[in-house]
C-alpha positions in Angstrom: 172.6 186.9 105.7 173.0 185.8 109.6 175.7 187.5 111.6 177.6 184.5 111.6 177.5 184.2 108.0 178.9 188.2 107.9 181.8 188.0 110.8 183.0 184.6 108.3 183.8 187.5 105.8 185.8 189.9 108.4 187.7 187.5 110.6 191.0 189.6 111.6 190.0 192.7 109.9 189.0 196.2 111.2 189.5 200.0 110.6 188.8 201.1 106.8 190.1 204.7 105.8 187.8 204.7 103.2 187.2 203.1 99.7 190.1 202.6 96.7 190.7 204.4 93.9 192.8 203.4 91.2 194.2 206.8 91.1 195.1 207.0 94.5 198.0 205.1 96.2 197.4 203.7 99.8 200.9 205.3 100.8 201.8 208.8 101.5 201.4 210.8 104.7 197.6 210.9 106.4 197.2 214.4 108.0 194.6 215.2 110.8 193.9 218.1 113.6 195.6 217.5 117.2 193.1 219.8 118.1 189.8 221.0 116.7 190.8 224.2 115.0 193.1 225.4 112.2 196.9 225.4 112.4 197.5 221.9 114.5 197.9 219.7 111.8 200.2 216.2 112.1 201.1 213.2 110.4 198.1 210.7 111.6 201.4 208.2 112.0 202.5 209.9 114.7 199.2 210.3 117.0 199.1 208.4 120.2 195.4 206.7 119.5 193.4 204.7 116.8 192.5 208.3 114.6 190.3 207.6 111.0 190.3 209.5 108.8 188.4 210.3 105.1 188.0 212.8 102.4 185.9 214.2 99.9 186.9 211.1 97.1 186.0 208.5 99.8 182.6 209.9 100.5 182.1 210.5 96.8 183.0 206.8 96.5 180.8 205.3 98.9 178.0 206.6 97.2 175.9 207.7 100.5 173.0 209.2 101.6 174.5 211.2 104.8 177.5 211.6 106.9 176.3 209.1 109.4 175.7 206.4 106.6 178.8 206.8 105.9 180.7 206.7 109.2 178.8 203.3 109.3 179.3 202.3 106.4 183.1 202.8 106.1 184.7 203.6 109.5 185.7 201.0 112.2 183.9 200.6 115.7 181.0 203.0 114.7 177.2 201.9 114.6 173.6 203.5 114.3 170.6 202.7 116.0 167.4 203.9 114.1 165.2 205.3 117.2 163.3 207.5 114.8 163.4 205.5 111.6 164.5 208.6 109.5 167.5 208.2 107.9 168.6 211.5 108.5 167.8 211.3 112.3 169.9 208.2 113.7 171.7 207.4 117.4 175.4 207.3 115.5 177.6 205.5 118.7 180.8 204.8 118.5 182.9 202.9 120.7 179.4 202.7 123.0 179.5 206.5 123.1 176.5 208.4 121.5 175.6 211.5 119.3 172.4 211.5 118.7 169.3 214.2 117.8 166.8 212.7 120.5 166.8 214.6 123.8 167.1 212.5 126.6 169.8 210.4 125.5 172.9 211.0 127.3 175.8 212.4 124.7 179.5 211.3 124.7 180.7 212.1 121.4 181.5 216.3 120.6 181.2 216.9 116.9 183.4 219.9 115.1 182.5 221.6 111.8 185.5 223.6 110.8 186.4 224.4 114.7 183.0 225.2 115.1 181.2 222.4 118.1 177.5 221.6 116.7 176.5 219.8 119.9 173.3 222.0 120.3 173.9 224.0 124.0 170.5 222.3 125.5 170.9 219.0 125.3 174.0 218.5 123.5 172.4 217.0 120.6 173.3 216.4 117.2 171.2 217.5 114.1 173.1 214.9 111.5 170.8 216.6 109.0 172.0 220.2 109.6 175.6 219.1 108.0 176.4 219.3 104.2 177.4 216.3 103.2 178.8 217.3 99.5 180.8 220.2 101.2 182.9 217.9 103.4 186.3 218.2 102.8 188.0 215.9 105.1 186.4 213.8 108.8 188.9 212.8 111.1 187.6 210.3 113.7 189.4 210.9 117.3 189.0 208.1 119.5 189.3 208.2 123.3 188.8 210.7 126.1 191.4 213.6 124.2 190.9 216.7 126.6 192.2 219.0 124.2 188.4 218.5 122.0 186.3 219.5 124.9 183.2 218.7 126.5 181.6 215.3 125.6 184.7 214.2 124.2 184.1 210.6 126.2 184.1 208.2 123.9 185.5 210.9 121.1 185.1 213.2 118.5 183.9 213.6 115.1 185.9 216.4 113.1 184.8 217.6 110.0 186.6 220.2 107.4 184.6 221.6 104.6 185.7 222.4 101.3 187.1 225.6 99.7 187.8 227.4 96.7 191.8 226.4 97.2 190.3 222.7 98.1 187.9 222.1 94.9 187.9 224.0 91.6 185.2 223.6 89.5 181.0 223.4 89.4 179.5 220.1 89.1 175.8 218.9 89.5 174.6 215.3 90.7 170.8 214.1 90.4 169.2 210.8 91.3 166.0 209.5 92.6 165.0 205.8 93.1 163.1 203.9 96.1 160.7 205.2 99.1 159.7 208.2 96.4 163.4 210.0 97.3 164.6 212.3 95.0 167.2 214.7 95.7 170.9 216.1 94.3 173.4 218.9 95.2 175.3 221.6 92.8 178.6 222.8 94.0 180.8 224.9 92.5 184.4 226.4 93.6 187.3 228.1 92.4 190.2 231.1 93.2 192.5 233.4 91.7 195.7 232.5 93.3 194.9 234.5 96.1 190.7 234.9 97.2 188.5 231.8 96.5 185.2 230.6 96.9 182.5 227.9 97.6 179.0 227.3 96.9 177.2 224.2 97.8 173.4 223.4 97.3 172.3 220.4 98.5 168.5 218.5 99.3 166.8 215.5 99.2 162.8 214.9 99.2 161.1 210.9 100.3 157.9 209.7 101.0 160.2 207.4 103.6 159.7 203.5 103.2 157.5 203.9 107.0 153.9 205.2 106.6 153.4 208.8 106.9 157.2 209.5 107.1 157.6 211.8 104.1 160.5 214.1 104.4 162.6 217.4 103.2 166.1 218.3 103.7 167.6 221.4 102.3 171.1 222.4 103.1 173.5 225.2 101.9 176.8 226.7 102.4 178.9 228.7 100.8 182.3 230.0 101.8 185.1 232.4 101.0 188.9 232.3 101.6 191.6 234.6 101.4 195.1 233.9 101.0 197.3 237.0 102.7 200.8 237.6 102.6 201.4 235.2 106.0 198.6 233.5 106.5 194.5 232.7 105.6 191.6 234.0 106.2 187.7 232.0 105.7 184.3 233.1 106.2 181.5 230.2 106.0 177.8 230.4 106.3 175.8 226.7 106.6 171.9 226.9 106.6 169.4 224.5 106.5 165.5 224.3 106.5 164.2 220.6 107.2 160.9 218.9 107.5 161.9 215.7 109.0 159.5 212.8 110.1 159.9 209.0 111.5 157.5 207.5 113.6 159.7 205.7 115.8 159.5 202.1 117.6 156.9 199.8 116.8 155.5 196.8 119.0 157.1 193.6 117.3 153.2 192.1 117.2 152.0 195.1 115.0 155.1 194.6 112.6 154.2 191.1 112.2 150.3 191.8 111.9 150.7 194.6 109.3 154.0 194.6 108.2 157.2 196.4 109.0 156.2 199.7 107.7 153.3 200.1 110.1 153.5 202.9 112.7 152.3 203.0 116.2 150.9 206.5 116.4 151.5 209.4 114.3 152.6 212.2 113.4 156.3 212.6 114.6 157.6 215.7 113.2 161.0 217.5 113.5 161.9 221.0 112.0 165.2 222.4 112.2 166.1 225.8 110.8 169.4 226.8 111.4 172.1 228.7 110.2 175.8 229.3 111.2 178.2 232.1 110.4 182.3 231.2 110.6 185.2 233.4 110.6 188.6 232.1 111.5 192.4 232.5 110.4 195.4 231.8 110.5 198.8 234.2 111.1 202.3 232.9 110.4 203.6 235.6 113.0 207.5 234.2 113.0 209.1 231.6 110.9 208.4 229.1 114.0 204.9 230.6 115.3 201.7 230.5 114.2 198.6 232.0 115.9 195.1 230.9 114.6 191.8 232.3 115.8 187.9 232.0 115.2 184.9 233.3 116.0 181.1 232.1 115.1 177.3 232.5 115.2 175.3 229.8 115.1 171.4 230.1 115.6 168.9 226.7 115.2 164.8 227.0 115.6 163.8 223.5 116.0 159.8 222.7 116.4 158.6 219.4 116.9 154.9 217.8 117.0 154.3 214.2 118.2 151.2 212.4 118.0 151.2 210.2 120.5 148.5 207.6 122.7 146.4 208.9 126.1 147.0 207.5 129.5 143.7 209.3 130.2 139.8 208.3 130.4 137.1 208.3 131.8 136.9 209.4 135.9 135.6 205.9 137.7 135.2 207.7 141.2 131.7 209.0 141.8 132.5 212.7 142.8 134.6 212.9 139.6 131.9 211.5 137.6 131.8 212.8 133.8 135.6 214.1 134.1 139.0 213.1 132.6 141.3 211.7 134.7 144.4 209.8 134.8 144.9 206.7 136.6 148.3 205.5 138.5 149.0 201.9 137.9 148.4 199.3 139.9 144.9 201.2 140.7 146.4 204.7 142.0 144.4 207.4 143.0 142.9 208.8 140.0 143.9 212.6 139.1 141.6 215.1 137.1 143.1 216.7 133.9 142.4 220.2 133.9 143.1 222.5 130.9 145.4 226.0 130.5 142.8 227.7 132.3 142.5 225.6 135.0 139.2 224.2 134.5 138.7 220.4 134.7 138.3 218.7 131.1 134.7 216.6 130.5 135.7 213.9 129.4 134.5 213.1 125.7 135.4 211.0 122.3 137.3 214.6 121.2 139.5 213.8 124.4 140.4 209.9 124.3 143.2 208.0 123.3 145.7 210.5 122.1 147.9 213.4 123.0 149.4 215.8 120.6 152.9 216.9 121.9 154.5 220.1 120.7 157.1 221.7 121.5 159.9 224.7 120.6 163.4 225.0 121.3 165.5 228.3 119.8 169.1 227.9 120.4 171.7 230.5 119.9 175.3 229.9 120.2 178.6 231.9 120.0 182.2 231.6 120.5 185.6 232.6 120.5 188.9 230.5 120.2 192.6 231.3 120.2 195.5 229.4 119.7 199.6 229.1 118.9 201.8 226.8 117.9 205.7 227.3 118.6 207.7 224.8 116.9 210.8 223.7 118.3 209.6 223.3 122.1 211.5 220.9 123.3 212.2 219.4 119.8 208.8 219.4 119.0 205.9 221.7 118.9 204.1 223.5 121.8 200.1 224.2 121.4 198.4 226.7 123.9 195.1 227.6 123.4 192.0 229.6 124.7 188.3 228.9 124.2 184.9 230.4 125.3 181.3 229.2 123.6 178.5 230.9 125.2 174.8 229.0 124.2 171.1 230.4 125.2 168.1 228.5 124.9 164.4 229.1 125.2 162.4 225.9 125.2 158.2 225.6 125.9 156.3 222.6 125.4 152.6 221.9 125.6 150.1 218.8 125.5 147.1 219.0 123.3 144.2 216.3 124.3 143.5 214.4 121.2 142.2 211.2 119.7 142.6 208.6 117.7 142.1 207.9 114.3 141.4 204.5 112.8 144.9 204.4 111.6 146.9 205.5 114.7 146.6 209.4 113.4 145.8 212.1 116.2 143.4 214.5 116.1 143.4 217.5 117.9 140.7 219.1 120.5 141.8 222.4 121.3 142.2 221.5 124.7 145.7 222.2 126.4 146.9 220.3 129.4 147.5 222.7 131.9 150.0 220.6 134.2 151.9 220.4 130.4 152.6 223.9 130.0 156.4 224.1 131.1 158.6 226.9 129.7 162.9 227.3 130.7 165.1 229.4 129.5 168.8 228.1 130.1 172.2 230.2 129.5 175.4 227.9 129.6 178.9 229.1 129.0 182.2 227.3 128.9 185.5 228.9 129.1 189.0 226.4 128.0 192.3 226.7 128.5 194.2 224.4 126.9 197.7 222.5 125.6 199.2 220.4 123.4 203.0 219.5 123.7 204.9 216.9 121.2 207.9 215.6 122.4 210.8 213.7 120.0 212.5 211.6 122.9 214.7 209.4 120.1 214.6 209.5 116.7 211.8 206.3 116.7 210.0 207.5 120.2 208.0 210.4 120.5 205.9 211.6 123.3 202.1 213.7 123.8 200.9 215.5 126.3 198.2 217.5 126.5 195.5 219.1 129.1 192.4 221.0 129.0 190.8 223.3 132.3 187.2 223.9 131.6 184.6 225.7 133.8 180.9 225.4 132.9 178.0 227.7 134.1 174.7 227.0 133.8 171.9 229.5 134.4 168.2 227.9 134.5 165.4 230.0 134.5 161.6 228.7 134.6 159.1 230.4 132.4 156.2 228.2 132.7 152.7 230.1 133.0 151.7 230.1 136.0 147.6 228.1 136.2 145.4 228.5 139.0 143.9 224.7 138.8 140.6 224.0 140.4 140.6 222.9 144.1 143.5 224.1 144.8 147.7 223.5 143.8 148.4 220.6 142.2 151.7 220.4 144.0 150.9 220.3 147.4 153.4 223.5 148.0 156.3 221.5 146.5 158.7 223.9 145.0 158.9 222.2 141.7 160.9 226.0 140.4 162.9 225.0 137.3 165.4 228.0 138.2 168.5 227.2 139.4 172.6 228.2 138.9 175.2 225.6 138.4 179.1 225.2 138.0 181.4 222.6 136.9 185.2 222.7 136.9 187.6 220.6 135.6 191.2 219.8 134.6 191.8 217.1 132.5 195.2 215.5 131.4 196.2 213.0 128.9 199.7 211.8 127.5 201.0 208.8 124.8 203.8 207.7 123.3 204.5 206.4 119.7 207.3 204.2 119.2 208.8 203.8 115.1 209.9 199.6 115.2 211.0 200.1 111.7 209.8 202.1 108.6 206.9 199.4 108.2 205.5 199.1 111.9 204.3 201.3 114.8 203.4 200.9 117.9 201.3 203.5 120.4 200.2 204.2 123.8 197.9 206.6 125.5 196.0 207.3 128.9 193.7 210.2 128.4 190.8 211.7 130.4 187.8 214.1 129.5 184.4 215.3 130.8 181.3 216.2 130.7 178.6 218.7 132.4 174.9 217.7 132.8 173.3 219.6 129.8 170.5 221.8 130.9 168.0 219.3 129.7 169.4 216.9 132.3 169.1 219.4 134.8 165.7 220.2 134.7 164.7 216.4 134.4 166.6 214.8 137.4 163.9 214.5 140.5 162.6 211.0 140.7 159.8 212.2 142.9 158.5 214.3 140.0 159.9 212.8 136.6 159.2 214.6 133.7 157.7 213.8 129.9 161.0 213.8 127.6 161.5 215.3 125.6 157.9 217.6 126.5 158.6 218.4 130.4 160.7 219.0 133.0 160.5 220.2 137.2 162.8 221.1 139.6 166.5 220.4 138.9 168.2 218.7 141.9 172.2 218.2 140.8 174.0 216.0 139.3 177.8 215.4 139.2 180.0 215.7 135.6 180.6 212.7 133.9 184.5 211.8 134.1 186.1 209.0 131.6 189.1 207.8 131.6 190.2 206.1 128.5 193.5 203.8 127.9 194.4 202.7 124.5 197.7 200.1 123.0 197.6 199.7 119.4 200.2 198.8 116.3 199.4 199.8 112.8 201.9 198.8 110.0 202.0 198.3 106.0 203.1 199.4 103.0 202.4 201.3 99.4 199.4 198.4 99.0 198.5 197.3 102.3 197.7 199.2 105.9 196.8 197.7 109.1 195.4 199.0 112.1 195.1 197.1 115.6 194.3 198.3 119.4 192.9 197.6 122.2 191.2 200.4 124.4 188.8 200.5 127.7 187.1 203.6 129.0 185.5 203.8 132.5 183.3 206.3 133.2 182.4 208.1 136.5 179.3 209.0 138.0 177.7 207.9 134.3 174.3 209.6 133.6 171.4 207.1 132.4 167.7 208.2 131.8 165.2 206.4 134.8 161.5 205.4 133.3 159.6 205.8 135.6 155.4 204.4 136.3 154.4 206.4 133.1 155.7 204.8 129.5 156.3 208.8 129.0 158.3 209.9 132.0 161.3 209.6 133.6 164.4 211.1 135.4 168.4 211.4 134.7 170.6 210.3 137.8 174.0 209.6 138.1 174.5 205.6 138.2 178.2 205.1 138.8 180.8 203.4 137.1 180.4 202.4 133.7 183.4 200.4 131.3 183.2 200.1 127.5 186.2 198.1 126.1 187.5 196.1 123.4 189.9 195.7 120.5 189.9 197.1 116.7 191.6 195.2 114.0 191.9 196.6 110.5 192.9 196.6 107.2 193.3 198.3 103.4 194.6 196.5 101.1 194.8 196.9 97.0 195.6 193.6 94.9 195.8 192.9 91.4 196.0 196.6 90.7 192.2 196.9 89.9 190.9 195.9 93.6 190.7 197.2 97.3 189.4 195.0 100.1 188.7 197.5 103.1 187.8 196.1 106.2 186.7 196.7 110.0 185.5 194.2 113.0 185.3 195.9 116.9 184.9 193.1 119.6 183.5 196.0 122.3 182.2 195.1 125.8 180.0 197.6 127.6 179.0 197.1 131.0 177.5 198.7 134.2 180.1 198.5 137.3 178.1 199.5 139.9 174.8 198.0 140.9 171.7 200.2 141.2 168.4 200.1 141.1 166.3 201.1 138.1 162.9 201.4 137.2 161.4 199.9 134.0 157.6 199.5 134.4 157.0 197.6 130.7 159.5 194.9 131.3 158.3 191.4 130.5 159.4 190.6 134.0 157.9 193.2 135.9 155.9 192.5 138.8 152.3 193.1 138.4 151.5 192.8 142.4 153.4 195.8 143.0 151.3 197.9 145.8 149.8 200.7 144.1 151.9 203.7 142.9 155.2 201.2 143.5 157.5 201.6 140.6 158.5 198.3 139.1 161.8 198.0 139.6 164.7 195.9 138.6 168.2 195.4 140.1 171.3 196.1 138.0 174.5 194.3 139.0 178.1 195.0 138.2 179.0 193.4 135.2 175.4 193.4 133.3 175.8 194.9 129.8 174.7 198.5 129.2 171.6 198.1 126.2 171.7 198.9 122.7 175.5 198.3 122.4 176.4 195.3 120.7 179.2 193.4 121.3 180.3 192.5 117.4 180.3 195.3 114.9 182.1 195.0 111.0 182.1 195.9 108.0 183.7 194.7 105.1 184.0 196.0 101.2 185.3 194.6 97.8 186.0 197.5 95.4 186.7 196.6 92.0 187.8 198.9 88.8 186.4 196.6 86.0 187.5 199.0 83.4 188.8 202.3 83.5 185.0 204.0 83.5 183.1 200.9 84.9 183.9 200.9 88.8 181.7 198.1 91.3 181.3 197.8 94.7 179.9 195.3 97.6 179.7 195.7 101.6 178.5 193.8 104.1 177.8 195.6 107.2 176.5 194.7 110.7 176.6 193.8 114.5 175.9 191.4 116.8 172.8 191.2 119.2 172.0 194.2 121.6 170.1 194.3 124.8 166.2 196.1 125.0 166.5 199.9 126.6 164.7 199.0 129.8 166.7 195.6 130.4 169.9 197.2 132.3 169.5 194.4 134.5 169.6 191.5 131.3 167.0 189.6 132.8 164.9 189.4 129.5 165.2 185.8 127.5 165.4 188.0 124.3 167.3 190.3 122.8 167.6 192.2 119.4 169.2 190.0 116.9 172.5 190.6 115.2 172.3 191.5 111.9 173.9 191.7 108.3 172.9 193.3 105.5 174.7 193.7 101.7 174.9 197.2 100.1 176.0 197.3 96.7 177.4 200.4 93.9 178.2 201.2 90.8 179.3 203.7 88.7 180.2 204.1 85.1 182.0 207.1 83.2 180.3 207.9 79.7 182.7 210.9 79.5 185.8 213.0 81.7 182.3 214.8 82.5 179.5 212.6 82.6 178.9 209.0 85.3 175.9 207.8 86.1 175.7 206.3 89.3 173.3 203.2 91.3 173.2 202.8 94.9 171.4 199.7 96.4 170.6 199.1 100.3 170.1 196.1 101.5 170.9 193.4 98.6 169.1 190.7 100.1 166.1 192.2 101.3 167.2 191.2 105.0 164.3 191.4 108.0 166.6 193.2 110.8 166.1 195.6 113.6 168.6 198.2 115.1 166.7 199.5 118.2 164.5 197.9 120.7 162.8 199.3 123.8 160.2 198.6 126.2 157.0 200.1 125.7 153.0 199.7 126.3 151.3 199.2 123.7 147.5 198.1 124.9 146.0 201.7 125.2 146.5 202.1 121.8 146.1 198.5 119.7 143.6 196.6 120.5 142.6 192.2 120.5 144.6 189.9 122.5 148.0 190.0 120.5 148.6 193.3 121.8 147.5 192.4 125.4 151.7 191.9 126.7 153.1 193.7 123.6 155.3 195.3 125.2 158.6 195.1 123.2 159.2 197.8 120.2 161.4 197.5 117.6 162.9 199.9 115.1 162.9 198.2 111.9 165.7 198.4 109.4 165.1 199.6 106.1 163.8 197.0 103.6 165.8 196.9 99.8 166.3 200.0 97.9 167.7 201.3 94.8 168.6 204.4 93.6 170.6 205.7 90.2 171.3 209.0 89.3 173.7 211.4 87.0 176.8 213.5 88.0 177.9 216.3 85.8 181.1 218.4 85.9 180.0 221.4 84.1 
C-alpha cells in the first residue's frame, strides 16, 4: 500500500487512546501524573496539553512485541526509525523529538518508570529493551516542553506505571513463537491480602532476526511488593535484564537490491545490556488535605558492545613508510602510520586489511532521591512542591582491533590494537530540582496551570585513557586533547495553561511551556571539530557547549461522548542553541555543536469511536513540520553532491539555510485501526500504519533529488477464547509484504563491496521488516 493509498483511510483523524473492548466503555474519567512521581494524579480532561494515555488491557490488546511497537502502533504523532534493525533497539521520535539507544543521537524525550528516569546518565539513552512490557500498568504520553518532568523533556515524556499486587490478581502464562525463528512468552503472577501485595513478572523472547547474523536474546524480570498502611502506601520494585542484542544497521540501497533486503554490510554488531534497578517510594496522607510522597532508587546497567566494521587503512604508498599501515586523508592527504597499544608501527598484512573490530564498555550507576507535597485547597485547587536530586557515574573505555574481512562482510580479528583508539573517561553528573505545580479553578468552566522547575547540572569529566609512547614522537603535536574537564548548567524554567469547559461535551486548552537540556557527557567529550571523534568508540578534548532551551506552545479541543472521543491541537516548539552531530572527512567521525534555532510544528487530529456495539475505529494523523532556523554550515563528506575537487584534507561541506527540513522526520505520520468483536470469544483486528517521505541524515541542506519514501504497511490480530482461561492468539506484520525503509543515511560503501555498482553507493537504507506471523497461547492459571 502507497502513502497516499493509507492517508485515504485517516483523513481527519488522529490520537488513539488505545484499542476497544467490548467490556470497556469509552466514557469515564482518564487519570494521569502532573508530575512523574506518585501522589499528583488528575483527571486527563483537565490538563492543559494533548496527554495519551494506555493501560495494561490496551497493550494486551494490541498484541505487540515491545513498548515502542506499541507507542507506534497505537499512539498519535509518534514514529520509529530502525537505525539498528533490531526490533528491540529503535529511534522512537515523537513530535521530531528522539529517545533512542544509539549514542550520538541527540535525546529530547525523558522516560519515567515508576518515578524512576531511565535516560542512561552518559548519553541520555534509552535501552527500550531493559523495560517489561507485561508489567506495564499504565503509559501516559506528555507532550510539550512540561518543566515539571525534567531534563530532556523537549519534545516530552514517556511515563510508565507498572503493575502491582492491588493492580492485577492472579498468575497467568503466555507462549508463542512464529516468523524470523522468534520464540518467547512471559509468566506473571500477583495478588494481596487486603493489606501487603505482590508481583512477579518473567518475561523473554529469543529470534534468529529476519537480517543475516542478527540473532537475539531478551530476558527481563521484575517483581514488586506493596504495602498498604494505615495512611498511605508503601512499594519496593526490582527490574533486571540480561540481553544479547544484535542488528547490523544500514545497508547501501545497491547491495539490498543485489542480494536482497536481508543482506548486511559488515558484521557483527552486538549490544549487551545488563542492568538492574532497585525502587522504593511512598506515599503519606499526613492531613486530610496533604499528602507527602517520596522515593529513592538504585539503578546499575553494564552495557558491552562489539562492532565489526570496514578499514580506512592499507597499504603505506610513500617510500620511507614502505611495508607499513597507514591511513590516508581524502582527497590524497598526508598519509598517517597506524601504530599499535605499544606504540609500535603495524606491518601492514592480509590479517590487517579491510576491517576494524570496535569494542567498547560503558558501566553506568545511577541514584536518586525525590520529595514531594500536595496541599489541596491552594487557591481552590491544589499546590505541588517538590525536590529532586539523581546523581549518575559512568566509566566508559573503548578500543579498535585491526581486522579483516571475510567473504561475507564478517570480521576477523588480528590481535592488534589501535593505539590512537584506546580512549578511556570516567564522567560523574548530578542534577538537583526544585520544583512546582499549582492548579487554579478561576470559574467553574476555566481552570488555570502553572508550574516551574530550577535545575542545576554538574558534570565532572575525567580522562582515563592509557597513556602510549608512539614511535617518532607525539601524535598530537602537544595539543592538549585532555578529556578532563568540570561543567555547570543552571536553569529555571516556567510554563502555564488554561482549560476552558464550553459545555459537558467540549473542551478547549492552552499552554506555553518551556524545558531544557544539558550536553550529556558523551557530547562533551565529542565537540572539537579540529579533532572529531569515532562515535560511539572515541572522544578528545571537550570544548563547551550551551543547554538546549525549547519553548513549546500548544491550542487544542477534545470533545465526545459515552461512544465517541476526539482530540485536536495544534503545537510548535523552537529550540535554542539545538545540538546536531557534524560528520566529518572520516564516514566514522564526527563532532556535536550547537547549531541554533530549530522549530518542529504541526497539528494532531484524533478520534475513538465504537459503533454497532461490536466495533471500535481508533485513529491518529500528525501533519508535523521540522525545520532548521538558522543557517550553518555542515559537513557531510558522502553526499551525492559533494565536491570531489575539494583541496586535500578540505571537508566537504554543505550550506544549511533557514527553513530546510531537519532529516529523518517526516512530515505525515497515521495510523488507523478497525477492531471488531465477531463473537463474544472471537475478537479481529486490522491497522494501517505509516508516514510520509523523510530526508537522508547528511542532507540538512535538502539538496539531494531523493529522499526516503513514505510508507504504509497493514498489521493484522486475532484472538479467540476456547475457555474464561484459555485464548490463543496470531499477530501478523506487514499484511502485504510491503518493500519500505525507515532510516536512511549517507555512507561509503566502496572499501568494502566491490564492482562498479558499488563505485557511488553511497546512500544506506534501514529496511523495514518483510511479513511475519506469529500465534501463540495465553493461560490464566
Amino acid at each position: 500500500m502507497d502513502i497516499k493509498g493509507g492517508l485515504c483511510l485517516v483523513t481527519g483523524v488522529v490520537i488513539s487512546t488505545g484499542a476497544w473492548a467490548q467490556d470497556s466503555a469509552l466514557g469515564g474519567i482518564e487519570v494521569i501524573g502532573a508530575t512523574p512521581f506518585s501522589g499528583s494524579d488528575v483527571d486527563a480532561d483537565r490538563y492543559p496539553a494533548n496527554v495519551q494515555s494506555a493501560n495494561a488491557d490496551d497493550i494486551r490488546r494490541s498484541e505487540t512485541l515491545n513498548i515502542n511497537e506499541f507507542l507506534r502502533d497505537e499512539l498519535g504523532s509518534v514514529h520509529v526509525n530502525d537505525a539498528v534493525n533490531n526490533p528491540f533497539q529503535p529511534d522512537l521520535n515523537y513530535r521530531g523529538y528522539t529517545a533512542s539507544p544509539l549514542l550520538g543521537l541527540p535525546q529530547g524525550l525523558s522516560i519515567y518508570q515508576d518515578g524512576v528516569r531511565i535516560n542512561e546518565p552518559f548519553g541520555d539513552t534509552v535501552n527500550w529493551d531493559l523495560i517489561p512490557q507485561v508489567a506495564i500498568d499504565s503509559i501516559d504520553l506528555i507532550p510539550g516542553s512540561n518543566p515539571v518532568f525534567g531534563q530532556n523533556t523537549l519534545g516530552g515524556a514517556v511515563s510508565v506505571r507498572t503493575k502491582t499486587g492491588f493492580t492485577y490478581q492472579g498468575r497467568e502464562l503466555e507462549l508463542f513463537g512464529g516468523s524470523f525463528g522468534r520464540f518467547g512468552g512471559y509468566f506473571q503472577a500477583g495478588g494481596n491480602d487486603g493489606e501487603t501485595g505482590w508481583y512477579f513478572a518473567a518475561q523473554g523472547m529469543s529470534e534468529d532476526g529476519w537480517r543475516d547474523f542478527s540473532d537475539s536474546d531478551v530476558t527481563q524480570l521484575f517483581t514488586q511488593f506493596s504495602t498498604l498502611t494505615e495512611n498511605g502506601t508503601l512499594d519496593f520494585s526490582i527490574t533486571a535484564a540480561d540481553n544479547t542484542l544484535r542488528g547490523n544497521g544500514a545497508i547501501p540501497r545497491e547491495l539490498a537490491d543485489a542480494e536482497g533486503r536481508d543482506s548486511v554490510f559488515t558484521y557483527p554488531d552486538e549490544t549487551k545490556p545488563d542492568m538492574v534497578m532497585f525502587n522504593l517510594r511512598g506515599t503519606e496522607d499526613v492531613t486530610e488535605d496533604f499528602t507527602l510522597a517520596w522515593g529513592a532508587y538504585y539503578r546499575r546497567n553494564e552495557i558491552n558492545t562489539f562492532n565489526g566494521d570496514g578499514s580506512e587503512f592499507g597499504a603505506c604508498e610513500e617510500a620511507g613508510n614502505a611495508g607499513l599501515l597507514c591511513e590516508t586523508e581524502e582527497g590524497g592527504g598526508e598519509e598517517e602510520i597506524i601504530f599499535d597499544a605499544n606504540g609500535n608501527a603495524v606491518a601492514v598484512g592480509p590479517n590487517v586489511l579491510g576491517g576494524t573490530q570496535n569494542t567498547s564498555q560503558t558501566k553506568e550507576d545511577g541514584f536518586g532521591l525525590n520529595v514531594q507535597g500536595r496541599q489541596d485547597g491552594v487557591l481552590g485547587g491544589d499546590l505541588i512542591v517538590g525536590a529532586s536530586i539523581d546523581y549518575g557515574s559512568s566509566q566508559f573505555f573503548q578500543q579498535t582491533e585491526l581486522a579483516r574481512l571475510t567473504d561475507d562482510r564478517g570480521t576477523v580479528g588480528s590481535g592488534i590494537i589501535s593505539g590512537e583508539s584506546l580512549t578511556g573517561v570516567n564522567a560523574r553528573n548530578s542534577t538537583a530540582s526544585l520544583f512546582f505545580l499549582q492548579r487554579v479553578p478561576i470559574t467553574d468552566r476555566l481552570e488555570g496551570t502553572i508550574a516551574g522547575r530550577y535545575n542545576r547540572t554538574a558534570i565532572s569529566l575525567h580522562d582515563t585513557s592509557p597513556e602510549v609512547n608512539f614511535e617518532g614522537g607525539d601524535d598530537d603535536d602537544g595539543a592538549d586533547l585532555s578529556l578532563s574537564g568540570d561543567h555547570e548548567f543552571k536553569r529555571l524554567n516556567l510554563a502555564g495553561g488554561l482549560t476552558y469547559e464550553i459545555n459537558d461535551h467540549l473542551t478547549t486548552f492552552g499552554s506555553i511551556s518551556q524545558s531544557s537540556r544539558a550536553p550529556s557527557p558523551v557530547e562533551l567529550t565529542c565537540a572539537n571539530p579540529d579533532a572529531p571523534c569515532r562515535l560511539p568508540n572515541g572522544f578528545v578534548d571537550d570544548p563547551p557547549l550551551d543547554q538546549v532551551v525549547t519553548t513549546t506552545y500548544e491550542l487544542g479541543l477534545r470533545g465526545g461522548s459515552g461512544t465517541l472521543h476526539w482530540r485536536a491541537s495544534a503545537f510548535r516548539s523552537d529550540n535554542q542553541d539545538d545540538i546536531l552531530f557534524i560528520a566529518a572527512e572520516s564516514r566514522f567521525e564526527g563532532y556535536f555543536d550547537n547549531v541554533g534555532k530549530t522549530r518542529r510544528q504541526g497539528i494532531e487530529l484524533g478520534v475513538d469511536w465504537q459503533f454497532l456495539e461490536r466495533f471500535l475505529l481508533s485513529a491518529n494523523y500528525t501533519y508535523l513540520n521540522a525545520e532548521f532556523r538558522d543557517p550553518f554550515v555542515t559537513n557531510s563528506p558522502n553526499h551525492p553532491l559533494a565536491d570531489e575537487d575539494a583541496a586535500p584534507g578540505d571537508d566537504p561541506t554543505q550550506q544549511v539555510e533557514s527553513g530546510d527540513r531537519i532529516p529523518l522526520i517526516p512530515e505525515h505520520l497515521f495510523n488507523v485501526g478497525v477492531d471488531w468483536l465477531a463473537t463474544d470469544k472471537l475478537k479481529l483486528g486490522v491497522q494501517v500504519v505509516g508516514n510520509g517521505d523523510q530526508i537522508y541524515r547528511g542532507d540538512e541542506s535538502n539538496t539531494d533529488n531523493e529522499d526516503i519514501s513514505g510508507y504504509a504497511i497493514v498489521n493484522a490480530n486475532a484472538s479467540y477464547a476456547w475457555t474464561d482461561r484459555i485464548t490463543t492468539f496470531v499477530r501478523v506484520n506487514n499484511l502485504l509484504d510491503s518493500d519500505y525503509e525507515t532510516f536512511g543515511l549517507y555512507g561509503e560503501s566502496d572499501e568494502v563491496l566491490e564492482g562498479d555498482r558499488y563505485e557511488d553507493a553511497n546512500r544506506f537504507i534501514g529496511p523495514g521488516a518483510p511479513f511475519g506471523i506469529w500465534g501463540g497461547v495465553r493461560i490464566e492459571l
